[in-house]
C-alpha positions in Angstrom: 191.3 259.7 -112.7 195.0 260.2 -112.1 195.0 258.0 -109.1 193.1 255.4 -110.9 196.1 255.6 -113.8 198.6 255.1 -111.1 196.9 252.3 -109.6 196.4 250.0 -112.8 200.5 251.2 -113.5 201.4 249.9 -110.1 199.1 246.3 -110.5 200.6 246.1 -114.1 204.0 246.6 -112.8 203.2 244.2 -110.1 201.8 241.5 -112.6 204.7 241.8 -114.7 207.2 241.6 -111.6 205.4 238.0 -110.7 205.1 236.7 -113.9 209.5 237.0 -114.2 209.6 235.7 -110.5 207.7 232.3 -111.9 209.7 232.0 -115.0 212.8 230.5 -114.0 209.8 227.9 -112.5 207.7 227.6 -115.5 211.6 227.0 -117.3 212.1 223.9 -115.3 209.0 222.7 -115.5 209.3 222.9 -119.4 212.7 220.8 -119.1 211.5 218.4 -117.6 208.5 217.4 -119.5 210.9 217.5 -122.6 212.9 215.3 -120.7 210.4 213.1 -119.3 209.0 212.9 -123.3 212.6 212.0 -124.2 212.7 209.3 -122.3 209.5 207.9 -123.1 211.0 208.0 -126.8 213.8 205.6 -126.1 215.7 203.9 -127.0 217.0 206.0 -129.6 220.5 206.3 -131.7 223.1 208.8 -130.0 222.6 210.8 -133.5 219.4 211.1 -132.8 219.6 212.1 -129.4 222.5 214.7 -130.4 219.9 216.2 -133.1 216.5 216.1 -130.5 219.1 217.8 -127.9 219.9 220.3 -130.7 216.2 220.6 -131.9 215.9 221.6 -128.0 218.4 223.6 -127.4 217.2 225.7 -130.6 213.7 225.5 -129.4 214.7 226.5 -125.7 217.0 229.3 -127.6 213.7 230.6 -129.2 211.9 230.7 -126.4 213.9 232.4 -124.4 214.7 234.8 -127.4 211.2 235.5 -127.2 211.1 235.5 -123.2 214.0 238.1 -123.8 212.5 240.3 -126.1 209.1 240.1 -124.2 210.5 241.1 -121.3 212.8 244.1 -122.9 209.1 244.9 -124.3 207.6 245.1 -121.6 210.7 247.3 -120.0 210.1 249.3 -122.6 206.4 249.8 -122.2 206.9 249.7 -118.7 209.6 253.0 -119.0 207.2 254.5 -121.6 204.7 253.9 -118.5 206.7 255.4 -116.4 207.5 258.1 -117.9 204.1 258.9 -119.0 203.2 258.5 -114.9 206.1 261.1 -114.8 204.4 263.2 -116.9 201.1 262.7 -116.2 202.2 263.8 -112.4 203.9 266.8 -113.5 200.7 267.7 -115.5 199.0 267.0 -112.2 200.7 268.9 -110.5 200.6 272.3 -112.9 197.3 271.3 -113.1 197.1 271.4 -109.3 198.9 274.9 -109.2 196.8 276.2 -111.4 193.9 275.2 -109.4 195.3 276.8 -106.2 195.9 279.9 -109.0 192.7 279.6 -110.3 191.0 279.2 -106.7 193.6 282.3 -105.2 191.9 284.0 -108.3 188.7 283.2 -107.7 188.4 284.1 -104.3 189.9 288.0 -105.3 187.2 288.0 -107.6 184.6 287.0 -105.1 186.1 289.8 -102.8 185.6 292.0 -106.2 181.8 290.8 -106.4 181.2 291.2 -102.9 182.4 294.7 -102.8 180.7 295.3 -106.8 177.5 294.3 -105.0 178.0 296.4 -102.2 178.6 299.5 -104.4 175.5 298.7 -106.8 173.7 298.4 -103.0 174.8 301.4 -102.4 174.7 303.0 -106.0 170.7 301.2 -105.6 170.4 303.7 -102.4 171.6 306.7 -103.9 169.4 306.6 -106.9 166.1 305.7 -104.2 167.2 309.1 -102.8 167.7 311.0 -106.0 164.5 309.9 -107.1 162.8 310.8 -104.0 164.8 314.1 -104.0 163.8 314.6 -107.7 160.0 313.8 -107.0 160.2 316.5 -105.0 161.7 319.0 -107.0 159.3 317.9 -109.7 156.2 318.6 -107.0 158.1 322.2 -106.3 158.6 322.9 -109.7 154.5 322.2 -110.6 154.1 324.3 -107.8 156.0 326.9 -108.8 155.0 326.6 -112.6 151.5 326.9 -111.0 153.0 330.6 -109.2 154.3 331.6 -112.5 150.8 331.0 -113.9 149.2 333.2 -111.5 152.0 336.0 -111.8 151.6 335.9 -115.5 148.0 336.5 -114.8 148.7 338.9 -111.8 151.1 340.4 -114.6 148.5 341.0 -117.7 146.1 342.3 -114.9 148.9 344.9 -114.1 149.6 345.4 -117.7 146.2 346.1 -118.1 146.2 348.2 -115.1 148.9 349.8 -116.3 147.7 350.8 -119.8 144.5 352.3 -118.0 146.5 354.1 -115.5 148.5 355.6 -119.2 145.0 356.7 -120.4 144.4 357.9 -117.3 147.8 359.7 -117.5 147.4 361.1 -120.4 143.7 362.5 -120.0 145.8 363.6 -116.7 148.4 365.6 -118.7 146.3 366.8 -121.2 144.1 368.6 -118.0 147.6 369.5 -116.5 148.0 371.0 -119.8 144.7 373.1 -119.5 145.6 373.9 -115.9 148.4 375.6 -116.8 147.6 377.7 -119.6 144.8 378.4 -117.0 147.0 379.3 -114.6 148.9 381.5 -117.1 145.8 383.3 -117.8 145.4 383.7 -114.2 148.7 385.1 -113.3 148.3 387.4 -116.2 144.8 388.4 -114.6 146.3 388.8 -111.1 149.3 391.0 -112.4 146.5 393.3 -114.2 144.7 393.0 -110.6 148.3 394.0 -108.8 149.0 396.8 -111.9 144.7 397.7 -110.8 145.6 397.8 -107.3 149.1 399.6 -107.4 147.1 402.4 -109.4 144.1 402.6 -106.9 147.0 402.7 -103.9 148.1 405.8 -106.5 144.9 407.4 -106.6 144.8 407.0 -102.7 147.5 408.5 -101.9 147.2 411.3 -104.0 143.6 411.3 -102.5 145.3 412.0 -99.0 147.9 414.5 -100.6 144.6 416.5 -101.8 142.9 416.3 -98.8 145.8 417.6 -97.1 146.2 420.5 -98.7 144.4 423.7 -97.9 141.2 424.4 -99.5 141.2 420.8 -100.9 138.1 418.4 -101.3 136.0 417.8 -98.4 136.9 415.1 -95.9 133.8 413.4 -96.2 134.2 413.1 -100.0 137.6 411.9 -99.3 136.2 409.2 -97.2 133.8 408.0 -99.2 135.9 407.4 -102.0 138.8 405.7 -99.5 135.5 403.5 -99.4 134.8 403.0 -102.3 138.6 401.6 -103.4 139.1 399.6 -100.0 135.7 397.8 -100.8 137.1 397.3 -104.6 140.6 395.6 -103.4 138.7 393.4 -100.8 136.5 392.3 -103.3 139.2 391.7 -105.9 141.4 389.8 -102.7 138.1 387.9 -102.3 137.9 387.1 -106.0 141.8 386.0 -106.3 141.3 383.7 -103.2 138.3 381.8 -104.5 140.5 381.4 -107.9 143.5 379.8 -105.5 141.3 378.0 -103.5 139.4 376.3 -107.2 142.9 376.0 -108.5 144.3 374.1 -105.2 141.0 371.7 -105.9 142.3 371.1 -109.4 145.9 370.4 -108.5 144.3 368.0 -105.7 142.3 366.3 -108.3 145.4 365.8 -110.9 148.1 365.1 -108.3 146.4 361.2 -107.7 146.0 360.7 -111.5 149.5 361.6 -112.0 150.7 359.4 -109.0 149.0 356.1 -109.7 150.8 355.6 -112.8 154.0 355.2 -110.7 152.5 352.0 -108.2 153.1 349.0 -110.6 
């Protein structure tokens, strides 16, 4: 476009340049057809060729009033022209520096874009792997949601366990309970048994202090009635080992009750 403007300026400028070259010409050529035309009008008066002359020179005058102010038209059109070319390059050229701007510009933010998309690629990459990663945390976590299901179960089993195993524990204590006010009543026996023993040692021994003296009992009565109380204290040793050996059974059979309480 702007070459196009400078190109009509220049043919314009050219145009006008010729048409001044001819003038002078096309001047001439005007004087002497008036001329000629004068001439062809004779003969006339000297007045009247004075005032034709005059009529011609005021003519000519006109003309080349009007040649004049033409021309200092077209100087003026042709410096408003030219200044406007001035202009119009100086506007082409900021326009052409703001290009260069525009395209210096454009190319940082193609650089921008370039690495934008290479981050989003990227950016795209990492959330393929955090998806895959989170997938499979998801899978783990249903799995392990699926192990907390079966140790909640696995727990009210125990619980339930457990309760039993405190029924149990408590029929256990209430036995332990009767154990040991049975084992209080047997101590007390086995002390009367000691106290019965102690006094049948006694009688022994003052058995053998009789029999020792002179003129005493006879031996044979003596022996029969060491006998007699040996055969008594074995049978009442018999008696308290059968009562430890039923009470060691009943210890055996509450020790288990009173241990499983403690697995879960």
């Amino acid at each position: 476009m702007v070459e196009q403007l400078v190109a009509f300026a220049l043919g314009f400028s050219i145009c006008g340049l010729i048409g001044l070259a001819f003038l002078p010409l096309v001047s001439a050529r005007a004087r002497r057809l008036t001329l000629k035309s004068i001439e062809e009008r004779l003969p006339m008066t000297f007045d009247e060729i004075e005032a034709d002359r005059d009529l011609l020179r005021a003519r000519f005058a006109v003309e080349k009033r009007d040649l004049e102010i033409a021309v200092e038209r077209e100087r003026r059109s042709r410096a408003g022209e030219a200044a406007e070319l001035g202009r119009r390059t100086a506007a082409l050229v900021q326009a052409e520096e703001r290009i260069r701007a525009a395209e210096t510009e454009l190319a940082a933010r193609d650089a921008l874009l370039t690495q934008a998309l290479q981050h989003g690629e990227s950016l795209r990459t990492e959330l393929a792997e955090t998806g895959a990663r989170l997938a499979t945390r998801e899978q783990e976590l249903m799995a392990k949601t699926g192990q907390i299901d079966t140790l909640t179960e696995a727990h009210r089993a125990l619980k339930a366990e457990l309760e039993s195993f405190r029924a149990q524990l408590q029929q256990a204590e209430a036995r332990n309970h009767a154990f040991d006010a049975r084992r209080e009543r047997l101590i007390a026996k086995i002390k009367a048994e000691g106290k019965r023993v102690e006094q049948a040692e006694a009688e022994i021994k003052a058995l053998r202090d009789l029999s020792d003296q002179p003129g005493g009992v006879a031996i044979a009565e003596l022996r029969s009635a060491i006998l007699d109380l040996g055969r008594q204290v074995v049978a009442q040793d018999q008696a308290r080992q059968d009562q430890a050996v039923q009470d060691q059974q009943a210890q055996d059979q509450v020790d288990p009750n009173q241990a499983c309480p403690t697995q879960p």
